[in-house]
DSSP file (Angstrom, degrees, kcal/mol; ACC not computed):
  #  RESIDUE AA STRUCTURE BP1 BP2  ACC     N-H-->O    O-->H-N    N-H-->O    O-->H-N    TCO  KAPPA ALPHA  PHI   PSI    X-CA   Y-CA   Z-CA
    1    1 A X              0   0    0      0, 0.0     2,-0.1     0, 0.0     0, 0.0   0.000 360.0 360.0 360.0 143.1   -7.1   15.1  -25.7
    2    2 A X        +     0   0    0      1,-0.2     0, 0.0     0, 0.0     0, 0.0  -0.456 360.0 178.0 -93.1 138.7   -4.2   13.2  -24.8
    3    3 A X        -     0   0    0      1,-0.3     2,-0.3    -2,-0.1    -1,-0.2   0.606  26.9-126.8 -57.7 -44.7   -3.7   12.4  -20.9
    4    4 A X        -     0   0    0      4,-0.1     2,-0.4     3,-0.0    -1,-0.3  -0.819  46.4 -42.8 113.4 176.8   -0.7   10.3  -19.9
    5    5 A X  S >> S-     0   0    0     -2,-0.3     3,-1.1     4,-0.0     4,-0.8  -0.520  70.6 -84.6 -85.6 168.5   -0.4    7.5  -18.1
    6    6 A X  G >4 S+     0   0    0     -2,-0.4     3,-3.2     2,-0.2     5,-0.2   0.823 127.6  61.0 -35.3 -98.3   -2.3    6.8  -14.9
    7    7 A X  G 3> S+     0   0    0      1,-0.3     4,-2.6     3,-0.1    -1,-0.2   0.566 111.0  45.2 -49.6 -28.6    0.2    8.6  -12.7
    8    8 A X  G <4 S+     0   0    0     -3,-1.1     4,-0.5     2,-0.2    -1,-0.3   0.918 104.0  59.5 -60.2 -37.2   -0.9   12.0  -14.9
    9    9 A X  T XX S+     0   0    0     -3,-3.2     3,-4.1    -4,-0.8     4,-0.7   0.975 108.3  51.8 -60.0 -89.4   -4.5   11.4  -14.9
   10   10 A X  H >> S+     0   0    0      1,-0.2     4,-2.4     2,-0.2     3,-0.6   0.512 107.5  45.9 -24.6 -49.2   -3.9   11.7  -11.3
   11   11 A X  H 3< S+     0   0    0     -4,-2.6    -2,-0.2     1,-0.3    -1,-0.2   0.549 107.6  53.9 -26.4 -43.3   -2.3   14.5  -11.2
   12   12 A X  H X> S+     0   0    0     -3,-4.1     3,-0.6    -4,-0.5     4,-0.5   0.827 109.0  56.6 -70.2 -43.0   -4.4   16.2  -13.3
   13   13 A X  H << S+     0   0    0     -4,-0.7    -2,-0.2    -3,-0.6     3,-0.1   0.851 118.9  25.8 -63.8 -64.3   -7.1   15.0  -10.8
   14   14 A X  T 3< S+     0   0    0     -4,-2.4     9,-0.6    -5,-0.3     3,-0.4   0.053  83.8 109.5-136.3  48.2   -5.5   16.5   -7.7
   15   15 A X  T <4 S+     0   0    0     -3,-0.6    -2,-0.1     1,-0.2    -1,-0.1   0.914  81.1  49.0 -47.0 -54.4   -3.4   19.5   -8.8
   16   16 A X  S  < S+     0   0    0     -4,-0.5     2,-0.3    -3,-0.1    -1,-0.2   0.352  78.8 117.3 -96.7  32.9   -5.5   22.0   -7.4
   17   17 A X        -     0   0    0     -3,-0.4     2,-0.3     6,-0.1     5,-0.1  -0.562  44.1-178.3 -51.1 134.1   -6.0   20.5   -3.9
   18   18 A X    >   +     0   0    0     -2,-0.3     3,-1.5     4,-0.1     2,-0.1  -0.958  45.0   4.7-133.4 161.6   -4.5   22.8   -1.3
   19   19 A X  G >  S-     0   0    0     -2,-0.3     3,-2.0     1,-0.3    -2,-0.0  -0.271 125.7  -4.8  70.1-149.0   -4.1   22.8    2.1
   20   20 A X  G 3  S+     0   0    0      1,-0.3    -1,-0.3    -2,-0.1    -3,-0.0   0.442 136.0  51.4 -61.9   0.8   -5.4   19.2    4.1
   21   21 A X  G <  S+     0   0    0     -3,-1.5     2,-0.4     2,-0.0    -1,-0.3   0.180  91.3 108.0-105.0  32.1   -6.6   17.8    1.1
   22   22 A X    <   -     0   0    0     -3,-2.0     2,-0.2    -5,-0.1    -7,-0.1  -0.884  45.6-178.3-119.8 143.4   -3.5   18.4   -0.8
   23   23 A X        -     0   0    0     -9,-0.6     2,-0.2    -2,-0.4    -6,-0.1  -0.656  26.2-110.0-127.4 178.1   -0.9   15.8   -1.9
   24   24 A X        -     0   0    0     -2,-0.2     2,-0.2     2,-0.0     0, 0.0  -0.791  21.6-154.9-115.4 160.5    2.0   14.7   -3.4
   25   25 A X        +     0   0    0     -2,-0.2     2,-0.7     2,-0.0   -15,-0.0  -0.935  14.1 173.2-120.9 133.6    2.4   12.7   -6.6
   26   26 A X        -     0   0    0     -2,-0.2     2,-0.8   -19,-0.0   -19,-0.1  -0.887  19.2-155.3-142.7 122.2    5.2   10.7   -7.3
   27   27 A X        +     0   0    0     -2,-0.7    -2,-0.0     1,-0.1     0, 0.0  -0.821  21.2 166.7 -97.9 126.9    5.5    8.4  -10.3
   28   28 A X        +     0   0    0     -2,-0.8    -1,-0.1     2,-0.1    17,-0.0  -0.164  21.7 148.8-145.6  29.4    8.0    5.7   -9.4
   29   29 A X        -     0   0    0      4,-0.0     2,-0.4     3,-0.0    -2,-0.0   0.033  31.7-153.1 -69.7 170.3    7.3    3.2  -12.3
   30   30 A X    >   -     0   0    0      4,-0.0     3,-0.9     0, 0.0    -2,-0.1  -0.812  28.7-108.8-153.4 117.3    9.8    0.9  -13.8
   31   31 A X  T 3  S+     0   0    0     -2,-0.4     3,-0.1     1,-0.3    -2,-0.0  -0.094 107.8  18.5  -0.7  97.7    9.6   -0.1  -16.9
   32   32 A X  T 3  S+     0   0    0      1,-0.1    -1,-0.3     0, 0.0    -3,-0.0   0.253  93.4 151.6 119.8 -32.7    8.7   -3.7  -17.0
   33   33 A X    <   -     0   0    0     -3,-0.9     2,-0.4     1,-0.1    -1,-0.1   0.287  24.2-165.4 -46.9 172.0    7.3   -3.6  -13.2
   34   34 A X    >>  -     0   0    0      1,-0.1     3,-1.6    -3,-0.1     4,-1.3  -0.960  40.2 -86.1-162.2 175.6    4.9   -5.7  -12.1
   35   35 A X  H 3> S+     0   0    0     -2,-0.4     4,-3.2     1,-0.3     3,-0.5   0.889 128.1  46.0 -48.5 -59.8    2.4   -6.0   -8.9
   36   36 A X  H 3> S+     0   0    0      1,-0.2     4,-1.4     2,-0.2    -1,-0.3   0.717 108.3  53.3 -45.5 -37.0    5.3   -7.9   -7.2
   37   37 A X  H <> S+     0   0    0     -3,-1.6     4,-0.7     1,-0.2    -1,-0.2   0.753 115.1  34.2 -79.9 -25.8    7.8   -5.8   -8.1
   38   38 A X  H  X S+     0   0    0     -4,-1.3     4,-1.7    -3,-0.5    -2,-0.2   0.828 112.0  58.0-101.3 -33.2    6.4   -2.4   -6.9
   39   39 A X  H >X S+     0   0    0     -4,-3.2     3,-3.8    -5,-0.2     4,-0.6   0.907 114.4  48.0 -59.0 -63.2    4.6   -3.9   -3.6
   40   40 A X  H 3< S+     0   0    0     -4,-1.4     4,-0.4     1,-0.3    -2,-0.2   0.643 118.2  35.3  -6.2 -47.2    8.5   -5.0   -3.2
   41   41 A X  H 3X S+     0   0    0     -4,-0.7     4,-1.6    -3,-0.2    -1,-0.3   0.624 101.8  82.8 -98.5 -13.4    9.9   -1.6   -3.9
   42   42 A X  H <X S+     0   0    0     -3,-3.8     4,-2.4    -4,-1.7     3,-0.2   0.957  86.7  57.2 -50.1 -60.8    6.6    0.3   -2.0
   43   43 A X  H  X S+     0   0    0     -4,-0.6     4,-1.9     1,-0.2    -1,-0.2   0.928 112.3  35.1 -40.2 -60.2    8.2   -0.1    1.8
   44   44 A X  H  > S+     0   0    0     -4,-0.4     4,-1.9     2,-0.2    -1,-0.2   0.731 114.2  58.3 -91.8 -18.4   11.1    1.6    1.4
   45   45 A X  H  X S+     0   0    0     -4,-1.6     4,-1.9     2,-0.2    -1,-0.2   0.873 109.6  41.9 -50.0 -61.4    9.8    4.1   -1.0
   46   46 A X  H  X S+     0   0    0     -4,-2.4     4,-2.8     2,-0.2     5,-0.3   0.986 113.9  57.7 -72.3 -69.1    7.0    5.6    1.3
   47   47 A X  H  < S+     0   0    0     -4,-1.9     4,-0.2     1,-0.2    -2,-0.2   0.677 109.2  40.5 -46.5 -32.6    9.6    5.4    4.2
   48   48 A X  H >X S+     0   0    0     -4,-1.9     3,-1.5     2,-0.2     4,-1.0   0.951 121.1  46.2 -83.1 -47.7   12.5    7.7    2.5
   49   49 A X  H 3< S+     0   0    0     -4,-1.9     4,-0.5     1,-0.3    -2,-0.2   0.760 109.3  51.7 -88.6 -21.8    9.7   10.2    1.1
   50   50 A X  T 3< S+     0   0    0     -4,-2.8    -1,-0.3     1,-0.2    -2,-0.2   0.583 104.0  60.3 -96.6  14.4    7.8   10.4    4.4
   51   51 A X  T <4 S+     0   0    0     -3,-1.5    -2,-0.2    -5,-0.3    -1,-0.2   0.626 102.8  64.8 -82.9 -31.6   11.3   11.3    6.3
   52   52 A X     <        0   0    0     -4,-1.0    -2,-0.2     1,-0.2    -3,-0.1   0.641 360.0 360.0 -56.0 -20.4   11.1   13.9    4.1
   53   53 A X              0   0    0     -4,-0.5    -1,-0.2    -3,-0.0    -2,-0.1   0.424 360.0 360.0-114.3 360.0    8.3   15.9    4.9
């Protein structure tokens, strides 16, 4: 059976968390990315989604 990428596996992983163990998933790839490029894009990412909640 077919997964996904990584960010599904995860997902799959920890759907059915509820309550203090439960989290959000966010896949925020870019085509192409690379280590550099996503620590880069990581800061400001985490800061707009945790103004959210």
């Amino acid at each position: 059976m077919e997964k996904g990428g990584w960010v599904n596996r995860l997902w799959f992983d920890v759907a059915k968390r509820e309550g203090d163990d439960y989290v959000e998933i966010y896949n925020c790839s870019v085509s192409g990315g690379t280590t550099d490029t996503i620590l880069e894009r990581f800061e400001n990412g985490l800061t707009t989604r945790s103004s959210t909640t």
